[in-house]
N, C-alpha and C positions, 0 to 999 in steps of 0.2 A: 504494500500500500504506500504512495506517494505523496506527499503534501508541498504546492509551493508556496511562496511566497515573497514577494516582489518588494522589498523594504522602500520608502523612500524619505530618510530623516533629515531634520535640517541642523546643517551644518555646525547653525551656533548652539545647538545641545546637545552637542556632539562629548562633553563632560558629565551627560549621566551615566548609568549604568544601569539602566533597564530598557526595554522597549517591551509595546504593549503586542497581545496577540490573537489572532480572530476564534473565533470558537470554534470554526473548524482543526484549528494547528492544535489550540489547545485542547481537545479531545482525542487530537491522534498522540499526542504525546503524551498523557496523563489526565484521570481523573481526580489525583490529588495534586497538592504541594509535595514538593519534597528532590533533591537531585536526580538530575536526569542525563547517563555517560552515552554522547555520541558519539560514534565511529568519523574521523574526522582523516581525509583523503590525503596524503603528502604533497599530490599532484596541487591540489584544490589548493591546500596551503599554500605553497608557492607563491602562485599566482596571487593568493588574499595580500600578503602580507607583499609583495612585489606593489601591488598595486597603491599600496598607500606613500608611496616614495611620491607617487604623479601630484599628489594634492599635499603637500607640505603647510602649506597656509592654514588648511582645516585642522593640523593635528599640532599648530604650534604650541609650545608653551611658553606662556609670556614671563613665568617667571625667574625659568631658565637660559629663555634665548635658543633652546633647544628643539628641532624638529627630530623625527622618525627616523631620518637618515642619519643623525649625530651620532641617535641610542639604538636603538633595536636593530638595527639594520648594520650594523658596524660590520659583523660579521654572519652571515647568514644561512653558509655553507655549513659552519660547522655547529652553527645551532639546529638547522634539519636533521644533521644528522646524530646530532645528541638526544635532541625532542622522539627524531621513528627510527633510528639505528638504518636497519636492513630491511625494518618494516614498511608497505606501501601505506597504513594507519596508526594512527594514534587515537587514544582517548582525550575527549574534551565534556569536560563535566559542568552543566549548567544547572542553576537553580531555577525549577518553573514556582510560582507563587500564585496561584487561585485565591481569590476574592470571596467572600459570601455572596457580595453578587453576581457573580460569573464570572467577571472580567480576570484576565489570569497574564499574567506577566512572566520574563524572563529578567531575573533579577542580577543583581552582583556579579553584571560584564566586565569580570576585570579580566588582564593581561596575563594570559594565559597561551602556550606554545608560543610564543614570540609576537605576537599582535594582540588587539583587543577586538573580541567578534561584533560588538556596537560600530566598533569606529569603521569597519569594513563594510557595516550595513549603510553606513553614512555616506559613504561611495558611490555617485551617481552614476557609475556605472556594473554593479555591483547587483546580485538577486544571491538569495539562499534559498536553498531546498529539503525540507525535512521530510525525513524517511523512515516509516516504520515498518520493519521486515515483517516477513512471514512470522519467525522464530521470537517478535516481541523484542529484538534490537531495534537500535534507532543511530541515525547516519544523517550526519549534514554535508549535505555537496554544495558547492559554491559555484558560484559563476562571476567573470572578471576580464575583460577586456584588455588586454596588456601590450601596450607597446613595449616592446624589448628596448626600443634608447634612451627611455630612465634611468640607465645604468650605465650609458657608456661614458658620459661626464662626472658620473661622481665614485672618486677614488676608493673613498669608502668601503665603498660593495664589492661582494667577493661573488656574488652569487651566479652559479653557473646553469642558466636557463634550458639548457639543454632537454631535459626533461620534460618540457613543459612542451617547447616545440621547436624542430630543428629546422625551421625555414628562416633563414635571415629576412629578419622584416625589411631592408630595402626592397625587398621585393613588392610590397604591399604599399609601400612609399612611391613607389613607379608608377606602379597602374591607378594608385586614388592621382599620381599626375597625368594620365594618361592610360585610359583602357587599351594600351596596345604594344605589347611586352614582344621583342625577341633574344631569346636566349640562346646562346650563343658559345659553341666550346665542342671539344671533342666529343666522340661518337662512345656512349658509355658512361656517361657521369651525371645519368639521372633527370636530363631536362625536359622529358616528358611526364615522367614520375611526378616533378617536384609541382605541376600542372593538375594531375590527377589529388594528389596530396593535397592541394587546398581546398578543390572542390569538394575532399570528402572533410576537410575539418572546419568547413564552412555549410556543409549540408544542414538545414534544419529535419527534426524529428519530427518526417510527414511521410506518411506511408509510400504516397506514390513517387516522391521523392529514395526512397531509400529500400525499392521493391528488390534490385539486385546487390548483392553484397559485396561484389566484383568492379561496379561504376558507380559512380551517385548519378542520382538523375539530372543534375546542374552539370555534368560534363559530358564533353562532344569532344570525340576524336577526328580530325577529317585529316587521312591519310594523303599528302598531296601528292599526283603524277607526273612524271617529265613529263608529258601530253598538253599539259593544261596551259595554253595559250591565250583563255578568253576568258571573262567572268560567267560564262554560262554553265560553269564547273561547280559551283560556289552558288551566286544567287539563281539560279534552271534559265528558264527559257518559254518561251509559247511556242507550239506544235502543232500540227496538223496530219500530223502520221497517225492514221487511225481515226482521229476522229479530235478537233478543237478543244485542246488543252493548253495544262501548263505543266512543264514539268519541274516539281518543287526538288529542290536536295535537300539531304541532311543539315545543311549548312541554314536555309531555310526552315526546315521544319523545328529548330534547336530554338531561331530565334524568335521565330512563332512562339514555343513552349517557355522562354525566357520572358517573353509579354507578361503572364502568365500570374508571376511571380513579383511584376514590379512594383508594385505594392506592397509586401511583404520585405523586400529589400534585401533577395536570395541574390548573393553573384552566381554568376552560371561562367563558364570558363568551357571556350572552345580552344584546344589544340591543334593549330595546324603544322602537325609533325612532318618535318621535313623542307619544312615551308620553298626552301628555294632551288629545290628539285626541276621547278619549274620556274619562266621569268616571272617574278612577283610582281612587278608594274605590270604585268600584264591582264593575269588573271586577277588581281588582286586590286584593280583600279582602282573600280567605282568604288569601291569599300573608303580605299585611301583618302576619297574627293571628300566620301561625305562623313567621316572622322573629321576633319577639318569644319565643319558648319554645324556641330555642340552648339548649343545655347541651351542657358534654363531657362523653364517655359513653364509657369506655373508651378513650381517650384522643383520640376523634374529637367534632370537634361538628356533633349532632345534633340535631334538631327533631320537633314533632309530625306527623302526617300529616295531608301535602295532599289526598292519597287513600286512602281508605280500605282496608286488606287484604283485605277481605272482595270488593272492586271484583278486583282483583288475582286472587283465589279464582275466582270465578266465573265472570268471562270469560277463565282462565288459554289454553287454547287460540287463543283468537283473539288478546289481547294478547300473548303470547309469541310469534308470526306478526309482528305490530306492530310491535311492540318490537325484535325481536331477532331477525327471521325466523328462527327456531327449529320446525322441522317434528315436529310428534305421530309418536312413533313407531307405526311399524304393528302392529298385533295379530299376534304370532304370529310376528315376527320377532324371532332373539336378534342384540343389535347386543353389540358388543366396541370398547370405547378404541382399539386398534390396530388396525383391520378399516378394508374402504372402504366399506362402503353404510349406516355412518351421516351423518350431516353432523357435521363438527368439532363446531361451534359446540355440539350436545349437549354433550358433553363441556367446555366451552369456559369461560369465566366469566362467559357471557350466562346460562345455569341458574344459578350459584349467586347472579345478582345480581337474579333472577324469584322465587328464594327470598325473599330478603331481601322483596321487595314482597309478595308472598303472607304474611308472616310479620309485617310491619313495617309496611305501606303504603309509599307513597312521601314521602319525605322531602324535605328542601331538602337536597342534595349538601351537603358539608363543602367541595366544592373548586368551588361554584358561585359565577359576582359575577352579579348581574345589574344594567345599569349602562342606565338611561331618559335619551333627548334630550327636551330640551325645549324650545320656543319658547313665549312668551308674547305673543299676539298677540290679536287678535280671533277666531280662526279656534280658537280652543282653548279648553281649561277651566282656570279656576284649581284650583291646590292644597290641599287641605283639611289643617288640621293635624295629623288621623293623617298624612297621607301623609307632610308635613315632618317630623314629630315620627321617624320610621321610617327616614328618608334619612339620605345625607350628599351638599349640594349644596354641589356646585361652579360657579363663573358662567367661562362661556369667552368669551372678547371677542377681540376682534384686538390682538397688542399694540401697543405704544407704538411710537413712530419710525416705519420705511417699512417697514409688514407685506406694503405689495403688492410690492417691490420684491426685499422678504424671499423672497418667493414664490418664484421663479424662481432663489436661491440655494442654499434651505434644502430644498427637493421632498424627497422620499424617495419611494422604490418600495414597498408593501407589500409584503415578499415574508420566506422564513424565513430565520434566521438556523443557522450553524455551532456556535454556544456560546448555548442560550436560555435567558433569565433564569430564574433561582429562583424554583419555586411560593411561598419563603416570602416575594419581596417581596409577590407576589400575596393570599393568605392566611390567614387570622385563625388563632395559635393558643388562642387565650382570648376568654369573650364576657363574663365580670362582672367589675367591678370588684375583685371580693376578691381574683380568681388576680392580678391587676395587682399589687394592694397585695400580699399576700404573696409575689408575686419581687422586688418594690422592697424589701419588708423584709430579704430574704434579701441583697442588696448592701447595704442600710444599713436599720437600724431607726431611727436617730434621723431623717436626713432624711426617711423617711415620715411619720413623725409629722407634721413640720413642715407634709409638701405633702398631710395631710389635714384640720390646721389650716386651711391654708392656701387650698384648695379650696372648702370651706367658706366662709370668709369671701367671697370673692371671689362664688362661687354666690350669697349673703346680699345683697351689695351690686348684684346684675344684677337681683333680684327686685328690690329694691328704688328701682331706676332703670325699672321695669317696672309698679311701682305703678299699681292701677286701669288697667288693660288684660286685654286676655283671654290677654295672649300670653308671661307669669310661665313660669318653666319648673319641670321640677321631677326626678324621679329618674333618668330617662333620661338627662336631658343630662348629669347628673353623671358616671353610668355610663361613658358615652360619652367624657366628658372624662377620664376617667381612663386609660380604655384608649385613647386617642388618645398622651396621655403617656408611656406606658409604651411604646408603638409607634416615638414621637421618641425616647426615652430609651436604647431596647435601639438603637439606629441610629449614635449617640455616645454613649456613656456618659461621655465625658469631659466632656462640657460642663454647665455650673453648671446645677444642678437648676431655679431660679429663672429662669434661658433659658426652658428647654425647657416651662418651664411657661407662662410669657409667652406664647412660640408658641403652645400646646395650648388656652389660651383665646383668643387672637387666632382660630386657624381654627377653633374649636369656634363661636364667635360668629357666622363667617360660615359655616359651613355648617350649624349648626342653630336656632342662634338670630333672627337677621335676618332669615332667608324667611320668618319665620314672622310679620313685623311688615307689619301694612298699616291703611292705613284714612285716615280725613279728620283736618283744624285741630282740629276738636273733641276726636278720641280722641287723636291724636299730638304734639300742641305741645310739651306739658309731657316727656313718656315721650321726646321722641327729643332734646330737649334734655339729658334726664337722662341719656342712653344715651350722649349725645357727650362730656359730664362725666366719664362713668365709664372709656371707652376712652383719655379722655386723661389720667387719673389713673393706668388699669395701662399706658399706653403700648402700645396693640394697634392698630399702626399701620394695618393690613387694616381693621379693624371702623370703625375712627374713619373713613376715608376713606369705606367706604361711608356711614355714619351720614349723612355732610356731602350725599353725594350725594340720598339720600333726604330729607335737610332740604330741597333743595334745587328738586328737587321737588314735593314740599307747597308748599312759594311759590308756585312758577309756577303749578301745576294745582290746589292744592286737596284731591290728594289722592296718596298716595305708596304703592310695595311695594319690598320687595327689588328686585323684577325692575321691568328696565328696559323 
């Protein structure tokens, strides 16, 4: 038997130690007064007590000058593992308190395993879940949001997240900059997996969502062909072979099912493995144009159509069959909402989302990533600079030390999780630069100022380290940089603006700027010279190393790319 419950306390009484509770919790927990020992998760833990680093101002103590991070958090590694040794649980013992008049409380929330379970409910981003077994045990699971880069600025912290989850969150910082990720690196090191892997630990717990245990239903594999020359691979085509159709792809019917969901705020992640097996400007155009024309539109961001309504219009019967196996009603039959010889699904929110495409066309989902492997071999085509210009790449390599040794410690199961991450790590809520600057203004008007000075010059001196080459940047990447920062910035807001900007051009560089650098002695001597000058002047330690490597290169062979 399950209980939840969704806390939401305010802040400034964040110094008591009780909170009150509904009569359902407190009947599944107890019919008297008196301790109550829950089995309490190490994973869960983690995550609770990680998560209170993010809001330091809530947990301040005025009379020490002291936050969360000073005390409890000093050492946190070796507290977990004094608290659950070898064990994946711990005991956490709370006192419930019943009223004469029903009302029942959880009392004397003091600091206990290394946090205080009040202050974690105080966390707006933050639910707990009580749980009474079969057996008459009882289990609190938690749920917690966690950016991983609350840690990487403060010395402090020891704690090593790994457990919790092994995807480097820049990756999550990419696509909330930009739904359209390619990854990038040898054949073998997991960059279709790490695809699969989010969509299941971002899967919400919905049946039809989680009917095979193998896919989640939020992900689409689309295996691309050296054939595919045109978008009629990707978005179909109208036909007439046989008899006046359309015919939809997979590619299609995902982002039909992706509609679906945009309300709920479920990412869906299509994989196009292998991505440039085939010319990607080619088959991959129209996508790229209309990525580009993003706006919010009522408080959703929306795009032009891939498809046109009038597609939608005309072959409505047979794509609605497609799409949504939705059966034409029969002439002459009165169907009713609550009757049985309609199909649900009529009724269902497959019509009003057939609407939308009849009315609208179809659109790029608000809650779509779509994320391309890529190998750079002989066997492939290189990247044209729409396509870099449009992306945000990332290079996956094996890491450092003993990755194969790694292997066999670190494995994970694809499989779903109990508590699945927040659509908003997933995300974008803003796609220009102005909404970025006007919420940065809105915490501080003066340091905007500074970091659009600032921005500015910095932009000024990459053109100009880019001199006489074809590969100068220009409004995008600004754009781009800007809401890359604002993505770091809402993550820690505590951390010195001038950080967070360092970072924002360090990976803005290696993921839009540098792929897009290639060529011989001739064209790059002088530019990657300049380019190694200028990373070591902002101190963008990613960029600089790559830069070397690419110099490096050009030596031996004569001629150098991003990719290795």
């Amino acid at each position: 038997m399950r209980q939840d419950a969704n806390f939401k306390l305010s802040p400034s009484k964040s110094n008591e130690t009780s909170i009150n509770l509904s009569t359902e919790i407190s009947a599944l927990i107890s019919d008297e007064s008196g301790d109550v020992t829950f089995k309490l998760h190490k994973s869960d833990f983690i995550k609770a007590v990680s998560a209170l680093c993010l809001f330091p101002t809530i947990y301040y103590k005025k009379e020490t000058g002291a936050t969360p991070t000073d005390e409890i958090f000093s050492d946190l590694s070796a507290q977990i593992k004094a608290e659950f040794g070898d064990s994946e649980t711990a005991e956490y013992t709370i006192n419930h308190f019943k009223r004469e008049d029903g009302r029942s409380y959880f009392n004397n929330l003091k600091q206990q395993n290394g946090f205080n379970l009040r202050s974690f409910l105080v966390e707006q981003y933050s639910s707990i879940h009580f749980v009474k077994n079969d057996d008459g045990s009882h289990e609190i699971r938690l749920e917690t949001r966690l950016p991983k880069e609350v840690f990487e600025n403060k010395s402090s912290v020891t704690l090593d997240l790994s457990e919790v989850n092994d995807i480097d969150f820049s990756y999550f910082r990419a696509m909330r900059t930009k739904p359209f990720l390619l990854l990038a690196g040898i054949s073998g090191t997991g960059k279709s997996r790490i695809v699969k892997q989010m969509a299941f630990d971002s899967c919400p717990d919905n049946a039809k969502l989680r009917k095979d245990a193998t896919t989640p239903g939020n992900y689409c594999l689309v295996e691309v062909k050296p054939n595919w020359h045109d978008s009629s691979e990707l978005i179909g085509y109208a036909s007439q072979i046989g008899h006046p159709h359309y015919e939809a792809t997979p590619f299609v019917r995902f982002l039909a099912k992706a509609m679906l969901y945009e309300e709920q705020h479920v990412p869906f992640f299509v994989c196009l493995d292998e991505m440039n097996l085939a010319p990607v400007e080619q088959y991959f155009a129209e996508f790229l144009s209309v990525l580009e024309s993003r706006k919010v539109v009522n408080g959703r961001i929306t795009s032009e159509a891939l498809i046109p309504a009038d597609i939608f219009a005309k072959y409505e019967e047979q794509l609605k069959k497609d799409l949504f196996d939705i059966q034409q009603k029969e002439v002459g039959v009165t169907y009713q909402p609550s009757g049985t010889s309609d199909p649900e699904t009529y009724y269902g929110a497959e019509n009003a989302v057939y609407d939308r495409l009849k009315n609208e066309g179809l659109r790029i989902p608000s809650n779509l990533i779509v994320i391309g492997t890529v190998n750079m071999d002989e066997t492939t085509h290189q990247f044209s600079r729409k396509v870099i210009d449009r992306a945000m790449t990332i290079e996956m390599n094996l890491p450092e030390g003993e990755p194969f040794l790694d292997f066999f410690d670190n494995a994970r199961d694809l499989e779903y999780t109990d508590a699945p991450f927040s659509a908003d790590l997933f995300l974008p809520s803003i796609v220009k630069a102005a909404d970025a600057v006007e919420a940065l203004t809105t915490d501080n008007a003066e340091k905007t100022e500074w970091l659009k000075k600032e921005v500015a010059t910095i932009l000024t001196a990459l053109n100009a380290a880019l001199e006489d080459t074809p590969f100068k940047i220009a409004y995008r990447v600004q754009n781009e940089l800007m809401l890359y920062f604002y993505e770091l910035w809402k993550e820690n807001k505590a951390t010195e603006w001038s950080d967070i900007l360092n970072e924002s051009v360090d990976q803005i560089l290696m993921m839009k700027v540098l792929p897009r650098v290639e060529g011989d002695e001739d064209l790059l001597e002088k530019p990657l010279a300049s380019l190694a000058n200028f990373c070591a002047m902002g101190n963008y330690r990613k960029a600089a190393q790559k830069v070397a490597e690419m110099k490096n290169r050009l030596d031996r062979a004569h001629f150098t790319s991003y990719w290795p």
